[in-house]
LOVOZA-461129 format. One record per residue: x, y, z of N, C-alpha, C, O in turn. Coordinates in steps of 0.2 Angstrom, whole numbers, padded with zeros to 4 digits, always signed. Each point is the difference from the previous one (the first is absolute). Last residue first. Layout:
N
XYZXYZXYZXYZ/...
END
This chain:
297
-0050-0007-0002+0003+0006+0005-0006+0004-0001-0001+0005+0003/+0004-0033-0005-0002+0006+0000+0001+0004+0002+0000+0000+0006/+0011-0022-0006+0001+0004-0004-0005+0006-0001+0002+0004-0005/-0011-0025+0021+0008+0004-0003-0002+0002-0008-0005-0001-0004/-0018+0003+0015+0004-0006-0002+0009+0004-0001+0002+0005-0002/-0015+0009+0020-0004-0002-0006+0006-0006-0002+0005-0001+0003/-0015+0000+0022+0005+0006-0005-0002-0001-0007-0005-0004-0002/-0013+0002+0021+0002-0004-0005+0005+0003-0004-0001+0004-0005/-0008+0006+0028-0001-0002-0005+0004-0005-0004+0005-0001+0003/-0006+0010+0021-0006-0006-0002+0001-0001-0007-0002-0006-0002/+0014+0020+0017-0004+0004-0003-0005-0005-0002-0006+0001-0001/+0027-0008+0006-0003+0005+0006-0007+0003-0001-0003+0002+0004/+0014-0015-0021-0001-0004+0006-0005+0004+0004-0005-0002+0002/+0016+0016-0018-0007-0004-0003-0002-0007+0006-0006-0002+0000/+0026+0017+0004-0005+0001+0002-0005-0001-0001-0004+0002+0003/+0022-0015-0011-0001+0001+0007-0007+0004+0002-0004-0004+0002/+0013+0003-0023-0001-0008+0002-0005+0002+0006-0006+0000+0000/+0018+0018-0004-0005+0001-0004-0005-0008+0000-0006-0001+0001/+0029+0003+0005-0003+0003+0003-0008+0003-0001-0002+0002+0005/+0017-0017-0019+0001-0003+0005-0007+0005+0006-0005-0002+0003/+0001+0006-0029+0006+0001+0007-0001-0004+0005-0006+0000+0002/-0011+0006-0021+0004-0007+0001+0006-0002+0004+0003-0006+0000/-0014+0028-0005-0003-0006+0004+0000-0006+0000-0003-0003+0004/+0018+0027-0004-0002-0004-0005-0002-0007+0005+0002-0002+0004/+0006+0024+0004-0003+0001-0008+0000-0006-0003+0001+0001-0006/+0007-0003+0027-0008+0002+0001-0003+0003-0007-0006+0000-0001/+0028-0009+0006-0005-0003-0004-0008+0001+0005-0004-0004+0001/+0026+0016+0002-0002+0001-0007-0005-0004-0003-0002+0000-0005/+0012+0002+0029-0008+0004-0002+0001-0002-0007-0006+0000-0002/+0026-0007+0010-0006-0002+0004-0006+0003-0003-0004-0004-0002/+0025+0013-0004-0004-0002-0005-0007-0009+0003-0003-0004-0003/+0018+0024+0017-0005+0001-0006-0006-0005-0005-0006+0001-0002/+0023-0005+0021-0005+0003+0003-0004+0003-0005-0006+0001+0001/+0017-0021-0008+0002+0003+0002-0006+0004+0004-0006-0002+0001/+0008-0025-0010-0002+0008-0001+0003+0003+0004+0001-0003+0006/-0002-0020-0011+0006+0004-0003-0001+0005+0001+0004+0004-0002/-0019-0019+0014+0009-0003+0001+0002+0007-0001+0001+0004+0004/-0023-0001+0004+0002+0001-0007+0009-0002+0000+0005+0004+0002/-0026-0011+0018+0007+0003-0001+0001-0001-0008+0000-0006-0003/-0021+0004+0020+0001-0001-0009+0005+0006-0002+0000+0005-0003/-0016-0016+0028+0006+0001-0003+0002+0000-0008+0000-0005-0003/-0025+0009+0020+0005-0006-0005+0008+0005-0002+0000+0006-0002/-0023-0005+0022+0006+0000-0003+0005-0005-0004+0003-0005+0001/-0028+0009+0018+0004-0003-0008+0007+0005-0003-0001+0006-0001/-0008-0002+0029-0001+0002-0008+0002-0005-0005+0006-0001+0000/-0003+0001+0025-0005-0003-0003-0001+0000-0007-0003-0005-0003/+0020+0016+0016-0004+0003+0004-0005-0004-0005-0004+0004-0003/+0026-0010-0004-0002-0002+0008-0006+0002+0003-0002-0003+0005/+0006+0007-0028+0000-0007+0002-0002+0000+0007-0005-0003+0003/+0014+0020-0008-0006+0003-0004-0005-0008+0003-0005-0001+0003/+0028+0003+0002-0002+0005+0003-0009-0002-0002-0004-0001+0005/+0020-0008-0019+0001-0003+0005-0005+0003+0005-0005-0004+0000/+0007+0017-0018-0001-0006-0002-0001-0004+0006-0006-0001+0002/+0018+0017+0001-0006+0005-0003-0004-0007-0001-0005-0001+0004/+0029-0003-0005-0003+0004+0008-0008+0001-0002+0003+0006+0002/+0007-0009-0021+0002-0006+0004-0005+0000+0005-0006-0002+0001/+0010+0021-0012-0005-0004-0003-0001-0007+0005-0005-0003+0002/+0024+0017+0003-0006+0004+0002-0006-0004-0004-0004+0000+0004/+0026-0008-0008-0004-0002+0006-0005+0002+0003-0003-0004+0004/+0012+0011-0026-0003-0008-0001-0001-0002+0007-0005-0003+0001/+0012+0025-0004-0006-0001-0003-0004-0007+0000-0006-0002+0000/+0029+0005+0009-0008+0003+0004-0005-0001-0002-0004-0002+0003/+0025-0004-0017+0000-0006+0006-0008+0004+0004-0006-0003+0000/+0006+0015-0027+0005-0001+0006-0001-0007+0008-0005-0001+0001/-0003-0005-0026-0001+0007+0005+0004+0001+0006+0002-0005+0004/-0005-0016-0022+0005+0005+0000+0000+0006+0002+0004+0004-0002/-0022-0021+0003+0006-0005+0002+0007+0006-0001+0005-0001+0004/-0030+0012-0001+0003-0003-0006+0007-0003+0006+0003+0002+0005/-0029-0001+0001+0005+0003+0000+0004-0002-0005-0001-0005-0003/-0026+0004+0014+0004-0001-0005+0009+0003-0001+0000+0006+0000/-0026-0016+0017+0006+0008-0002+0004-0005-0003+0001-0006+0002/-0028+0004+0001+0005-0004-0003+0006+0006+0001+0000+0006-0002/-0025-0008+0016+0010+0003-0002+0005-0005-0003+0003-0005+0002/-0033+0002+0009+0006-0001-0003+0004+0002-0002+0003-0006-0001/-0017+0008+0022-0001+0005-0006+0007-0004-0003+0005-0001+0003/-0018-0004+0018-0001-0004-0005+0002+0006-0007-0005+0001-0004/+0003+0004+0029+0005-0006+0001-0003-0003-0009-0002-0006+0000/+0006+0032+0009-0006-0004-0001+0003-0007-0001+0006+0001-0001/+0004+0024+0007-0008-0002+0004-0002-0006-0003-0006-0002+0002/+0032+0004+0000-0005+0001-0004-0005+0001+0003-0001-0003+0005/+0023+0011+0006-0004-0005+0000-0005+0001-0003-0004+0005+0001/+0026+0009-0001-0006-0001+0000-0003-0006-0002+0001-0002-0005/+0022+0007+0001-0001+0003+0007-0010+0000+0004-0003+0002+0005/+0013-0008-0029+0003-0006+0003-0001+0002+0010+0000-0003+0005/-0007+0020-0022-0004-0008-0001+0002-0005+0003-0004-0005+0002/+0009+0035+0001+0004-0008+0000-0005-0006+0000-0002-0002+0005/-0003+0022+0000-0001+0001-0007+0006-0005-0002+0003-0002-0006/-0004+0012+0029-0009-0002-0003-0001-0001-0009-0005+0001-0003/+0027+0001+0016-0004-0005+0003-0007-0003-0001-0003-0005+0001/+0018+0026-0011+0002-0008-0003-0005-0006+0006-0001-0006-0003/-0003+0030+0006-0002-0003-0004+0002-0006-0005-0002-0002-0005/+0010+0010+0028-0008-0002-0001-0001-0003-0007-0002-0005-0002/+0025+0014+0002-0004-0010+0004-0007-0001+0003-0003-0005+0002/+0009+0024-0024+0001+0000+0009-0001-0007+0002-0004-0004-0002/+0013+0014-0024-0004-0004+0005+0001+0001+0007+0005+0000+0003/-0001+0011-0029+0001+0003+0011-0001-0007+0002-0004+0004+0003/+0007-0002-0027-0007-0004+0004-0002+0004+0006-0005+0000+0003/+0023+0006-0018-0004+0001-0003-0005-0003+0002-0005+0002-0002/+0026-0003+0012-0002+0004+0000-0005+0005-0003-0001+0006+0001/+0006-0030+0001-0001+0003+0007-0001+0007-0001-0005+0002+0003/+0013-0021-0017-0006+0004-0004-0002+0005+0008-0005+0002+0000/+0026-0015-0001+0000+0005-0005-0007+0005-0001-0001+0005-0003/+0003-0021+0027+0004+0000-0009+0000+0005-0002-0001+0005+0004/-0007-0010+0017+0007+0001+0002+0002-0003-0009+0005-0003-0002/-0027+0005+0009+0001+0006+0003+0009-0001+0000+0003+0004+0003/-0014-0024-0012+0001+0005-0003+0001+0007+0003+0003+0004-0004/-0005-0026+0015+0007+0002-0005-0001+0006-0003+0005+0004+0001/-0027-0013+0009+0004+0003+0005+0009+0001-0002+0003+0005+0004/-0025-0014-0014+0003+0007-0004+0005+0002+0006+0002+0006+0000/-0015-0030-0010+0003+0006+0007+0006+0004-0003+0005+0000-0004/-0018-0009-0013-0004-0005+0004+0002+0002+0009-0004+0000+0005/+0008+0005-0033+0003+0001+0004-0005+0000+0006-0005+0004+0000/+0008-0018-0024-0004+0004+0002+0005+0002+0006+0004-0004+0001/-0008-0011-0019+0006+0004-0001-0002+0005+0007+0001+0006-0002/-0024-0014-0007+0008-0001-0006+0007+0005+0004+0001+0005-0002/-0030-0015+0008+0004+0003+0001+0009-0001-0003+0003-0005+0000/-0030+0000-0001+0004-0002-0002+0006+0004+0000+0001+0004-0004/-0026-0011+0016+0006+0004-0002+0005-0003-0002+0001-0006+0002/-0032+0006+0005+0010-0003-0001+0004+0004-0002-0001+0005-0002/-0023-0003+0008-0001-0005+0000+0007-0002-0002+0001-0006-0001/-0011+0028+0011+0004+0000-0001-0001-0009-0002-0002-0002+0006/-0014+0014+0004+0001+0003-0003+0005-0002-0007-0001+0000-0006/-0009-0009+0030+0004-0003-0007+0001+0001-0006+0001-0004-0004/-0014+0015+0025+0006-0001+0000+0008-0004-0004+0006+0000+0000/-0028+0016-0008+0001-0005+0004+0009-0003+0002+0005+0000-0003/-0014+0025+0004+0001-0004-0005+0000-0007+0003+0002-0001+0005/-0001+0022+0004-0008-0001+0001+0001-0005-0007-0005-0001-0003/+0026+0014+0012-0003+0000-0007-0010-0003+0001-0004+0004-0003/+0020-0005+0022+0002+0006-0004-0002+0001-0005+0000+0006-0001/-0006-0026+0011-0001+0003+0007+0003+0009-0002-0002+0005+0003/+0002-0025-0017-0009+0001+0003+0003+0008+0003-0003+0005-0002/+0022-0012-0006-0006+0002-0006-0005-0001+0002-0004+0003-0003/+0029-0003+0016-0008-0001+0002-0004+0004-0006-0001+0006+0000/+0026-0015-0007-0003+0005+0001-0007-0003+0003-0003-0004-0002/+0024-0008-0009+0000+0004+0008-0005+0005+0002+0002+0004+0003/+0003-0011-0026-0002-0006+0004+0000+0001+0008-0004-0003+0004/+0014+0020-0018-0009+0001+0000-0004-0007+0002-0006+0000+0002/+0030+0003+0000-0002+0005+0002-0010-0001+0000-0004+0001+0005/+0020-0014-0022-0002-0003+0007-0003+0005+0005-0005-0003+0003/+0007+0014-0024-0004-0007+0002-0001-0001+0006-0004+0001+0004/+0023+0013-0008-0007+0004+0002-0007-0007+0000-0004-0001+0004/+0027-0008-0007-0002+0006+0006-0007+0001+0001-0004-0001+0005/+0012-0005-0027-0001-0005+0006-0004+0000+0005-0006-0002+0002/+0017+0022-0014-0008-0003-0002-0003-0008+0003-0006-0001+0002/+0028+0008+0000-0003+0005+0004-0007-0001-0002-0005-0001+0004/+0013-0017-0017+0005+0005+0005-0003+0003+0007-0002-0003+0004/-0014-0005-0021+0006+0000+0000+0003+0004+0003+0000+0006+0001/-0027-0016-0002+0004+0003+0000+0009-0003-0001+0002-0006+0000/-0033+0002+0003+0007+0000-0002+0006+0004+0000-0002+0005+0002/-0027-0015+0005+0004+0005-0001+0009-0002-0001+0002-0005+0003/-0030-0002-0006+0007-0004+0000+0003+0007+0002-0004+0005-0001/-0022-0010+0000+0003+0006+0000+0009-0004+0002+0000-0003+0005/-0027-0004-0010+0005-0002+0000+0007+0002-0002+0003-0002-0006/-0026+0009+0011+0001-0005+0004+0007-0004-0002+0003-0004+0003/-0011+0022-0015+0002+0005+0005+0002-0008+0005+0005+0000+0003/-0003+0000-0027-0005-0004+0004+0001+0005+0007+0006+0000+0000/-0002+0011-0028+0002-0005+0005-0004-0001+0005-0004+0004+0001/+0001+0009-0021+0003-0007-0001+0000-0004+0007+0000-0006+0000/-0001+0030+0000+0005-0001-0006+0001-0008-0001+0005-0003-0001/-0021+0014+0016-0001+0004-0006+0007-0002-0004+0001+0003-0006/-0006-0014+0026-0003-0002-0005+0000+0005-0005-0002-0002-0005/+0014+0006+0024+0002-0007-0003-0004+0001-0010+0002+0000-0006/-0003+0017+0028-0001+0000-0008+0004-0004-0003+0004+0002-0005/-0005-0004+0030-0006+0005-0003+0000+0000-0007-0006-0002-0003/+0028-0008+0011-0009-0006+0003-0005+0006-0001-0005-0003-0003/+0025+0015-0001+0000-0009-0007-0008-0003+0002-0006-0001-0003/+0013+0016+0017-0002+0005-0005-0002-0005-0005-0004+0000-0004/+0016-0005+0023-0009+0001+0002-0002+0003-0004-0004+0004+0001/+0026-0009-0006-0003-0008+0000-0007+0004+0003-0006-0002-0002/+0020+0019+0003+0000-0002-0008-0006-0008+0000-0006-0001-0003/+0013+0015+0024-0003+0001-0005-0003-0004-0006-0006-0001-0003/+0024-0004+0014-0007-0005+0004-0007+0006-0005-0005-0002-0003/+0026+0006-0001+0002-0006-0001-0007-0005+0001-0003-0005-0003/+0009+0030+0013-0003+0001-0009-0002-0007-0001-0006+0000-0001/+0015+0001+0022-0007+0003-0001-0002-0002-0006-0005-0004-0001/+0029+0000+0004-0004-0005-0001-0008+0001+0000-0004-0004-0004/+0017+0021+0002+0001-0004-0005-0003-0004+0002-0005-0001-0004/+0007+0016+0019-0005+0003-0003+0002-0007-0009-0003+0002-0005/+0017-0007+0022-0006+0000+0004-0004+0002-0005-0003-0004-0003/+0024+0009-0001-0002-0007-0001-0006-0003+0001-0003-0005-0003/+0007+0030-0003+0003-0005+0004+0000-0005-0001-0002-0002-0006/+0002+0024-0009-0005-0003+0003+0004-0007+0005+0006-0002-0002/+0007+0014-0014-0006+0007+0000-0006-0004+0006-0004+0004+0003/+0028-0013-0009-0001+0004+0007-0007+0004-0001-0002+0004+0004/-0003-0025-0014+0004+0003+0005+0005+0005-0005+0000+0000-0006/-0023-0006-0003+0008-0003+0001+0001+0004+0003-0003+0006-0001/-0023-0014-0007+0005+0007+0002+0007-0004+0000+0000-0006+0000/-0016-0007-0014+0000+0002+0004+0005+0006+0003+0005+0003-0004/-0019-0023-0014+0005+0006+0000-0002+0002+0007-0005-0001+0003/-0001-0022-0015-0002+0005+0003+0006+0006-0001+0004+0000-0004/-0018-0019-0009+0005+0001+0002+0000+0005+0002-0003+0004-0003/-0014-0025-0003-0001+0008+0003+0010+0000+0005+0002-0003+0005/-0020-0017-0024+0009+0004+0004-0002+0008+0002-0004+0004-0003/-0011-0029-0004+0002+0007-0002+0006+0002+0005+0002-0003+0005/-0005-0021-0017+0000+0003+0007+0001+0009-0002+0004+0002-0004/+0000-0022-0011-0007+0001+0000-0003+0003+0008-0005-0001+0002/+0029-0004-0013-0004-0006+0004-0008+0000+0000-0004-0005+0001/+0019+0020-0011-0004-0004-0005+0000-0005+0004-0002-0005-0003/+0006+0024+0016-0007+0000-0006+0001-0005-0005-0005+0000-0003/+0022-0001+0019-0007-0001+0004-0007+0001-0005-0005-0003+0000/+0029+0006-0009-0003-0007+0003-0006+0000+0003-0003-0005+0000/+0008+0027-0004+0001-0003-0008+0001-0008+0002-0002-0003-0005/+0003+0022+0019-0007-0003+0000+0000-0002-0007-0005+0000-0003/+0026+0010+0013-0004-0007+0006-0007-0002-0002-0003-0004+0002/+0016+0021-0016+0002-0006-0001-0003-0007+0006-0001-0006-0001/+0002+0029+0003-0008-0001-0002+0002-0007-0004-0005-0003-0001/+0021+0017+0018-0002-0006-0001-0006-0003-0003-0002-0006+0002/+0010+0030-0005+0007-0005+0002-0003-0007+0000+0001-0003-0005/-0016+0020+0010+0001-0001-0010+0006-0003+0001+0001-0002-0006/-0010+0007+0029-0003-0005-0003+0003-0003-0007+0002-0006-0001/+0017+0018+0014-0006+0002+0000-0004-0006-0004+0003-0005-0003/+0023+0015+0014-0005-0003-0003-0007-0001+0000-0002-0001+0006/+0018+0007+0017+0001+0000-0008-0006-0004-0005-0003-0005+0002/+0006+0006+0023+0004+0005-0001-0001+0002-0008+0000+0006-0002/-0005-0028+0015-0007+0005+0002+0004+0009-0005-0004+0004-0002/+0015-0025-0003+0004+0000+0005-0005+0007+0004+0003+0004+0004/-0008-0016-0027+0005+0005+0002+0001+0005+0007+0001+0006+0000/-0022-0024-0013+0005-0001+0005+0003+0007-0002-0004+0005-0002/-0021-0011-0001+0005+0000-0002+0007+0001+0005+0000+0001+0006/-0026-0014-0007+0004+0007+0004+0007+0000-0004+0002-0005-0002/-0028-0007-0005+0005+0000+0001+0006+0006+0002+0000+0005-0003/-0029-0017+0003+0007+0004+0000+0008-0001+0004+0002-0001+0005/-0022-0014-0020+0007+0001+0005+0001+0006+0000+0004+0002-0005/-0028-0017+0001+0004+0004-0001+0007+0003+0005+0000+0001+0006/-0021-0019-0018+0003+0000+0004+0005+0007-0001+0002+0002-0005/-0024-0005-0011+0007-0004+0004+0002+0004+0007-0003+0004+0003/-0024-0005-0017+0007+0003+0005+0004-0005+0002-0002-0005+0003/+0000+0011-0026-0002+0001+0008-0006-0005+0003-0003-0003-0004/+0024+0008-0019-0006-0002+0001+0000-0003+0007+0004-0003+0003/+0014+0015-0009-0006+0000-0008-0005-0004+0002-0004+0002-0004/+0015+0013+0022-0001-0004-0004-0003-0002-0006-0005+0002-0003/+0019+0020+0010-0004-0003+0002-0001-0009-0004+0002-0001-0005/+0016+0020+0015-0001-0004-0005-0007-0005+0001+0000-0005+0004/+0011+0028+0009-0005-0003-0001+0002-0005-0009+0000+0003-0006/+0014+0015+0025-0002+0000-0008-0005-0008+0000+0003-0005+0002/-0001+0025+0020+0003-0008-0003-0002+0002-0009-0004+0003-0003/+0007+0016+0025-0003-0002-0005+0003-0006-0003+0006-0001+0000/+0000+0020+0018-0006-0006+0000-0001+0000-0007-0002+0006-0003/+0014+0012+0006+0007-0004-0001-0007-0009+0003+0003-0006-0001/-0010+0028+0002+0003+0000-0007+0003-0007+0001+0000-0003-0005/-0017+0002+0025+0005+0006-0003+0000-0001-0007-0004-0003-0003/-0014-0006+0016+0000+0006-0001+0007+0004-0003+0000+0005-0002/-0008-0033-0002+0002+0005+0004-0003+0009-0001-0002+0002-0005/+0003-0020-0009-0005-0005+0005+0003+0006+0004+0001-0005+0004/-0001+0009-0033+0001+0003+0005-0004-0005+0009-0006+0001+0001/+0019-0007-0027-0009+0000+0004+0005+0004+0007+0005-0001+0003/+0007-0002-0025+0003+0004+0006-0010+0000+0001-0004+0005-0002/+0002-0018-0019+0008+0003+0004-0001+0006+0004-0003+0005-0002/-0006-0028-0011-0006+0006+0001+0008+0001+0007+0002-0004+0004/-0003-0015-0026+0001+0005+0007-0003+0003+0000-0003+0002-0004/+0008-0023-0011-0007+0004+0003+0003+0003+0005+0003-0003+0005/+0018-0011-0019-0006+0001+0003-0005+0007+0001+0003+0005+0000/+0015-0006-0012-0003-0007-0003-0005+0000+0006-0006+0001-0001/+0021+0019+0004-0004-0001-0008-0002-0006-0001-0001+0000-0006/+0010+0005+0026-0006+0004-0001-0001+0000-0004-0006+0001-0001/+0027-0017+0005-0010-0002+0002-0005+0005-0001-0006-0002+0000/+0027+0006-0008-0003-0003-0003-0007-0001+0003-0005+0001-0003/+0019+0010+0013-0002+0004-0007-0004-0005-0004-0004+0002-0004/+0015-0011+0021-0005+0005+0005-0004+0003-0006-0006+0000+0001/+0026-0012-0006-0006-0002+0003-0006+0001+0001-0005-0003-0001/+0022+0015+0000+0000-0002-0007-0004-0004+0000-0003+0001-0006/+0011+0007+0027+0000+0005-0003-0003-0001-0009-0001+0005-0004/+0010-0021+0017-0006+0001+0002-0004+0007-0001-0006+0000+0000/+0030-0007-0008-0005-0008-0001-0008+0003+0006-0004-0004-0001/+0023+0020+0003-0001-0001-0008-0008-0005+0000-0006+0002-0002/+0018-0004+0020-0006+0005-0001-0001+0003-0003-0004+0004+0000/+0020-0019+0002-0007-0004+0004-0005+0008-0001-0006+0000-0001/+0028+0001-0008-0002-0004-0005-0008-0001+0004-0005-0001-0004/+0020+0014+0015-0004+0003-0005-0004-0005-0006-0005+0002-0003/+0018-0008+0022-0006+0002+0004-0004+0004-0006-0006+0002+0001/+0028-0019-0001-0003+0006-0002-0008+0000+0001-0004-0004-0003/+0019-0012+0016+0006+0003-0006-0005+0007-0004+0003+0006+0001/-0012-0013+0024+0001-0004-0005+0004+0005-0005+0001+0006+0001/-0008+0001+0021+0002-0010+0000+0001-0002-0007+0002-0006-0001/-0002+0030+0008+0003-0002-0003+0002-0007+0001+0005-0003-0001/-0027+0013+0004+0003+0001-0007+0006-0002-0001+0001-0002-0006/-0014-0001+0028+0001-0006-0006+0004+0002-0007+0002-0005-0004/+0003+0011+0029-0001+0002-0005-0002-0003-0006+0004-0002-0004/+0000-0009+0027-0006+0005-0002-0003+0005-0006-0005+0001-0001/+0025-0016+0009-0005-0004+0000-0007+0005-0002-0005-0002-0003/+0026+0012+0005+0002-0003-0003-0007-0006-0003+0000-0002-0005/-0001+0019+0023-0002+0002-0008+0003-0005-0005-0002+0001-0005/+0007-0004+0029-0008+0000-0002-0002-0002-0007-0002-0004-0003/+0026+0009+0011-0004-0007+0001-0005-0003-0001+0000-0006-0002/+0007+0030+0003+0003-0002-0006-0002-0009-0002-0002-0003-0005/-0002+0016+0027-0005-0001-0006+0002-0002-0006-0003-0003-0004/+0008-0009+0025+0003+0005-0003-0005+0003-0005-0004-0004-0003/+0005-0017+0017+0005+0004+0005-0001+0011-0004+0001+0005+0002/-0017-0031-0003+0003+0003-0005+0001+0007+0005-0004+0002+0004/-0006-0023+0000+0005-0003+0002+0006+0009-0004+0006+0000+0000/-0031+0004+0006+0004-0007+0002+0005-0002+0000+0002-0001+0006/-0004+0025-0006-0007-0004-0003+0003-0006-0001+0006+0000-0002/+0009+0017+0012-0007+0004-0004-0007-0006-0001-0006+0002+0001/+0026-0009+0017-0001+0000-0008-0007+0004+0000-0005-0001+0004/+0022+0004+0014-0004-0003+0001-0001+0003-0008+0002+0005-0003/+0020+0000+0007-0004-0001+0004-0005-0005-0002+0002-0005-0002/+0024+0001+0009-0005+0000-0005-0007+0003+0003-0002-0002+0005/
END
């Protein structure tokens, strides 16, 4: 026998079994149907102001749900599809619980592999949050009380921006960043140079070691992390969270655990469109506010 690609796992077919999330579940058409329609929704019931430009490329820009009334607190949030796929207008469904929590939302967009790397993604990631803290207040929001978020690969990119010197690269204070709510997320990226997404990422082992969260020590012993997973995502995804949690804990950090028993690797995220979701409970904690009474969507 030889020596396993990555932990216990001998093969790529081994990998992608736990990696693929499209085919962890019976129909991946229905899960993207359901945010794709969502999404359509949230730009019509809520206040937007779309494709803000925080970068120099085409592909920098966030869609903006401002607050209705300031200055709240505010989430940007990362989108998931594996850094390769999909964009802000796929997830505008993430600012439909946090806007009737009464938190403005800045959702981002970014470049995707093979056109740009992982490295020039997280860049953009960190971008985005020193672009939130300069013009918070033009849409409602507290520059002092900046959340960030994420799913899947957008997990990633959050946690990534918890790992950043903001004095020391930005001229920003160093608690730039006041919490995270991380959903489903991927936390070590060392599996992946041996999946299916390899050939649309490249990854080098330099750049899985500088872009791995579970491989980097936070700068700071007091940033709260709620990570969240679904009880039905593949065995990694739930260890990768596990692991990450445990990890986050041990270097001083607050850390709460908020496993979704039934959820899958999709429908974890679906209650960020609605603020009385388990998840949405959650980040009103993290955020200090008051959720709204049951039954309110």
């Amino acid at each position: 026998m030889g020596q396993p690609l990555y932990r216990r796992f001998m093969t790529q077919a081994e990998l992608d079994a736990e990696y693929d999330v499209e085919r962890s579940v019976p129909d991946f058409m229905v899960h993207a149907r359901h945010f794709i329609d969502e999404s359509k929704l949230a730009r019509h019931r809520l206040n937007c102001r779309l494709d803000v430009a925080y970068g120099p490329t085409l592909d920098e820009h966030l869609d903006l749900f401002p607050a209705r009334r300031g200055p709240a607190p505010v989430v940007v949030f990362f989108h998931g599809g594996y850094w390769r796929m999909l964009s802000s207008k796929d997830f505008s469904m993430a600012g439909l619980g946090p806007a009737a929590l009464g938190a403005a939302v800045a959702n981002v967009n970014y470049s995707l592999c093979p056109k740009v790397t992982i490295d020039e993604i997280v860049r953009q990631a960190r971008a985005a949050v020193a672009w939130t803290h300069a013009h918070a207040a033009d849409f409602g929001g507290d520059p002092d009380r900046i959340f960030v978020a994420g799913h899947s690969a957008g997990a990633h990119l959050a946690a990534m921006t918890l790992a950043t010197d903001w004095a020391g690269d930005y001229g920003l204070p160093d608690d730039t960043i006041k919490g995270a709510l991380l959903v489903s997320g991927l936390y070590d990226l060392r599996p992946l140079p041996y999946c299916f997404v390899q050939p649309a990422l490249q990854l080098t082992a330099d750049q899985v070691q500088r872009n791995s969260p579970m491989l980097s020590p936070p700068l700071r012993r007091d940033l709260p992390v709620i990570v969240s997973w679904g009880g039905a995502e593949p065995a990694e995804f739930r260890r990768q969270s596990e692991d990450f949690l445990t990890a986050w804990q041990r270097a001083g950090n607050p850390g709460e655990p908020l496993c979704q028993a039934e959820a899958n690797h999709f429908t974890a995220l679906y209650g960020m469109g609605d603020a009385d979701s388990v998840l949405c409970r959650a980040l009103a904690r993290l955020m200090g506010l008051a959720r709204p009474s049951a039954g309110r969507r």
